[in-house]
C-alpha positions as CSV (number, residue, x, y, z in Angstrom):
1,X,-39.1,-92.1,46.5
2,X,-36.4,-91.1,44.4
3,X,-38.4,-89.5,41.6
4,X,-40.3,-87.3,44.4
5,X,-36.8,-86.2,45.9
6,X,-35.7,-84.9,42.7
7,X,-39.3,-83.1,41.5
8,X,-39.2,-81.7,45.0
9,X,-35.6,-80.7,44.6
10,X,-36.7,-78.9,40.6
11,X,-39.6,-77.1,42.6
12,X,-37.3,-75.2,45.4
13,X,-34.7,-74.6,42.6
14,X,-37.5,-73.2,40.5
15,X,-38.7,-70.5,43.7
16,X,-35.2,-69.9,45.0
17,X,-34.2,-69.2,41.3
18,X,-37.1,-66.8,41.1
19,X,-36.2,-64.5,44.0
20,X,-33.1,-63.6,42.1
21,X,-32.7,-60.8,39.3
22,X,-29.6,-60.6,37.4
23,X,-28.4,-56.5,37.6
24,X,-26.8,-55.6,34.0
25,X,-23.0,-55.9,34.0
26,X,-20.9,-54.1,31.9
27,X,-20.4,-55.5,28.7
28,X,-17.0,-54.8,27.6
29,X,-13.8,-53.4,28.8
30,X,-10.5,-52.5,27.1
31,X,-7.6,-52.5,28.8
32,X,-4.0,-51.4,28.2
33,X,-1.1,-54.1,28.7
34,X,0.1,-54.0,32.6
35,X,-2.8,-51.7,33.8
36,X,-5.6,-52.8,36.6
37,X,-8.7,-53.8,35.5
38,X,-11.8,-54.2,37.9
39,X,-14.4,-56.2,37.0
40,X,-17.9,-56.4,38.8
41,X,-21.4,-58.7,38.8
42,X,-24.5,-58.1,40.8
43,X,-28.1,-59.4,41.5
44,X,-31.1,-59.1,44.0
45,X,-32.5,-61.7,45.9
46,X,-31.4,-63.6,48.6
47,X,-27.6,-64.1,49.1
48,X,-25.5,-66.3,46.7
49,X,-22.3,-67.7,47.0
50,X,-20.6,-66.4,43.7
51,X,-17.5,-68.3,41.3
52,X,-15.7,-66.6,39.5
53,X,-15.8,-68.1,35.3
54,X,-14.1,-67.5,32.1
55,X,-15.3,-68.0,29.2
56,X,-12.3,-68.5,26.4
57,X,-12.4,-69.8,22.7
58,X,-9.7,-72.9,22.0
59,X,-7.9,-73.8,19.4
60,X,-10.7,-75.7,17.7
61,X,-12.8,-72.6,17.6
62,X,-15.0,-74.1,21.2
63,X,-15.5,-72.2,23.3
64,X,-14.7,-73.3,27.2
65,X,-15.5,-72.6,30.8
66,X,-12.4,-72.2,33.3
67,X,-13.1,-71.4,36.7
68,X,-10.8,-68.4,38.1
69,X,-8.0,-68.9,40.5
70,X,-6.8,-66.1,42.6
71,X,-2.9,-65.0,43.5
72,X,-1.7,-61.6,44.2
73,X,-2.3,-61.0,40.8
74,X,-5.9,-61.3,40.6
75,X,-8.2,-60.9,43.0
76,X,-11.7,-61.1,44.2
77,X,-14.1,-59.4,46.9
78,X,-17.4,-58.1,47.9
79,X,-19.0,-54.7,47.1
80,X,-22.5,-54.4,48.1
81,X,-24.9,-51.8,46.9
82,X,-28.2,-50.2,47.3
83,X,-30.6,-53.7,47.5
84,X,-27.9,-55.5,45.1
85,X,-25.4,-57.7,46.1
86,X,-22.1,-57.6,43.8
87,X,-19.1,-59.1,43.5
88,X,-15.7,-57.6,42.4
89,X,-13.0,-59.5,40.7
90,X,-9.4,-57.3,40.1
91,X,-6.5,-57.7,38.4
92,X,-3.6,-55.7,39.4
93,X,-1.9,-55.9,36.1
94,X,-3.3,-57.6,33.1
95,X,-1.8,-59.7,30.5
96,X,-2.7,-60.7,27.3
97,X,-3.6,-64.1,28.3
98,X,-6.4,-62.3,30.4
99,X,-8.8,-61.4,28.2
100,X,-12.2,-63.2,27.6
101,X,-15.6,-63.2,28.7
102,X,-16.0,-63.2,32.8
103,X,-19.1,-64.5,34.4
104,X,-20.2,-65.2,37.9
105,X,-21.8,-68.5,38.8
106,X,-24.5,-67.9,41.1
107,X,-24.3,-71.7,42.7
108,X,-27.5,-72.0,44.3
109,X,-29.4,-70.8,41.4
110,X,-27.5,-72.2,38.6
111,X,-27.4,-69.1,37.0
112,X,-24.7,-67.1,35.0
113,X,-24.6,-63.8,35.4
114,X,-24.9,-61.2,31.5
115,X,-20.4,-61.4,31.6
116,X,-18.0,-58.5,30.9
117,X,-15.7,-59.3,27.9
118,X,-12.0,-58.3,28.7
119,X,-10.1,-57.1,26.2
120,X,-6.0,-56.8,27.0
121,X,-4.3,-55.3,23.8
122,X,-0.7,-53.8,23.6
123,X,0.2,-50.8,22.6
124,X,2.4,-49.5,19.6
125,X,5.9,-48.6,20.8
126,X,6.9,-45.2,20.0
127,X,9.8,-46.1,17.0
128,X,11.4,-42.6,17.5
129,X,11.6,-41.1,20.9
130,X,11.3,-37.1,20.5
131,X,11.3,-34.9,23.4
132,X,8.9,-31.4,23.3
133,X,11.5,-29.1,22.3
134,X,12.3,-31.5,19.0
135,X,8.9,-31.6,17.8
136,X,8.1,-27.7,18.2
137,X,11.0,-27.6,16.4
138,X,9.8,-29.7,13.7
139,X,6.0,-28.3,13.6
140,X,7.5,-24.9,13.1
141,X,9.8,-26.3,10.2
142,X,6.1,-27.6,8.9
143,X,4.4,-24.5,9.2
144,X,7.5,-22.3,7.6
145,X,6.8,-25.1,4.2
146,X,3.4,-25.2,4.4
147,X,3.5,-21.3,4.5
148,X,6.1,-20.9,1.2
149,X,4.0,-23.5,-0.7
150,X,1.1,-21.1,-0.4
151,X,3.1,-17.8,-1.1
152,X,5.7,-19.4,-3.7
153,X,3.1,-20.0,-6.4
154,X,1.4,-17.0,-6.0
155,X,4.3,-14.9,-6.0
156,X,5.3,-17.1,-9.4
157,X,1.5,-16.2,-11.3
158,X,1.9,-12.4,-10.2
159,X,5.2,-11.6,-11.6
160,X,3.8,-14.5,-14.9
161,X,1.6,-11.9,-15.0
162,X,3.1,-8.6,-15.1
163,X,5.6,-9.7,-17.3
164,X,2.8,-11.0,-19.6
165,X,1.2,-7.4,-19.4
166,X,4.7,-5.6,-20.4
167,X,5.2,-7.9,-23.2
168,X,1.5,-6.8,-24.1
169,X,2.6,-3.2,-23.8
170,X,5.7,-3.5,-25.6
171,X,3.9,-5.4,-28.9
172,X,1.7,-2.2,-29.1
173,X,4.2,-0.3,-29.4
174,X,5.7,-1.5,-31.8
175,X,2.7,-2.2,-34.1
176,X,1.9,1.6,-33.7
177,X,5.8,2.1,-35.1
178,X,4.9,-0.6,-38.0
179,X,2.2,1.6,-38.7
180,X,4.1,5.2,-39.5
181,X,7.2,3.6,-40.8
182,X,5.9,3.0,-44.4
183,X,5.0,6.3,-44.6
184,X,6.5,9.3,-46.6
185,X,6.7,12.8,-44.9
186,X,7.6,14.8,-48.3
187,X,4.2,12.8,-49.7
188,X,2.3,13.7,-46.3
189,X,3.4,17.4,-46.7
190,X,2.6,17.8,-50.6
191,X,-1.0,16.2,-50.0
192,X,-1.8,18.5,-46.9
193,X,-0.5,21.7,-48.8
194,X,-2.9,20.8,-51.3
195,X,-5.4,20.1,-49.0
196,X,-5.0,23.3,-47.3
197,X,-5.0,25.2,-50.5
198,X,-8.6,23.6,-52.1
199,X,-10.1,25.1,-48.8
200,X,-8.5,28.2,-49.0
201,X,-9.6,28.7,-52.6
202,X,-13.5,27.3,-51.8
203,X,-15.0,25.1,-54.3
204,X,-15.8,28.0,-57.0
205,X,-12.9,30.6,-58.8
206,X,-13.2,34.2,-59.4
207,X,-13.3,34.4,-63.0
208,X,-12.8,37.8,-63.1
209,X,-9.3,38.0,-61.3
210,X,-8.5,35.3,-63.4
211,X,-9.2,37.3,-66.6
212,X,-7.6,40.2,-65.3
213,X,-4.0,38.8,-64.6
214,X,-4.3,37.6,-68.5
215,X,-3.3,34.3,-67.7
216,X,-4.3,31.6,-70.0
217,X,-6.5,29.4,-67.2
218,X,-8.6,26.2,-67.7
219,X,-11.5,26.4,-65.3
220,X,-12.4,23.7,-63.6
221,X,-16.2,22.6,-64.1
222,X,-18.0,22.2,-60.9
């Protein structure tokens, strides 16, 4: 009699648990420190009475069930949709202690709904307190450096530069000086009076003036 109770018991759980389908919940949420967080479940089928789990990791690294309790804190409701049933579990503020992997426990059915992990993390105090007037302040200042580290160097390589190309200017110079300053002008005359003379002359002397004036010549053989 017994035996047949339970198999009979197994078969109804069996059909009741297949006239529900789980909806997808959302699978994570991160919240700030003190803000609300709203959680949500939901499934089709005939109506279930829904608790509210939490799954949280020990000490021993186990991981452990703990059925939610509700205060003016945390709280928990209805919100039914389009052929869905859901339920809603809130927290007004969250604290770190809050966060872990929420289920529902659909208790007719034995059946957990996918879970939400909640995530409560704190954030990073501001160590200097600046108002908007101090920091334009300060992003000007940064743009004014950033600004003379661009026009510094240049301004550095262009005047590198033109004193490289007087330097240039001036060593000509003076290498064209060097050039003239060994040189003798009486010598430079004397050679371009003779120079000037040869052409005047041509390459080939009149004999016959020559013998004329009497004068007692050597001519030059061509």
């Amino acid at each position: 009699m017994g035996i047949a109770v339970i198999i009979v018991l197994c078969i109804l759980a069996g059909i009741t648990q297949g006239e529900v389908f789980l909806k997808p919940d959302r699978p994570y949420l991160r919240v700030s420190l003190s803000d609300s967080a709203d959680l949500k479940c939901c499934y089709e089928g005939q109506s279930q009475l829904l608790i509210w789990i939490r799954r949280v990791k020990s000490a021993n690294n186990t991981r452990s069930l703990e059925r939610m309790t509700f205060s003016k804190r945390v709280t928990e409701g209805n919100s039914p949709e389009d052929d869905a049933s859901c339920g809603t579990l809130k927290f007004t503020s969250v604290q770190l202690n809050d966060s872990g992997l929420y289920q529902c426990y659909l208790n007719s059915t034995q059946l957990f709904t996918h879970g939400t992990y909640l995530h409560v993390y704190k954030p990073l105090d501001k160590t200097i307190d600046l108002k908007e007037s101090t920091k334009n302040k300060i992003l000007t200042a940064e743009g004014i450096l950033l600004l003379m580290c661009v026009l510094v160097p240049s301004a550095t390589l262009l005047f590198k530069s033109k004193t490289l190309h007087t330097l240039e200017k001036k060593k000509m110079k003076k290498e064209e000086e060097n050039i003239y300053q060994g040189l003798n002008l009486d010598d430079c005359c004397a050679t371009y009076d003779q120079i000037e003379r040869s052409q005047a002359q041509g390459p080939y002397q009149d004999v016959a003036n020559i013998m004329e004036a009497g004068d007692d010549v050597q001519l030059e053989k061509p």
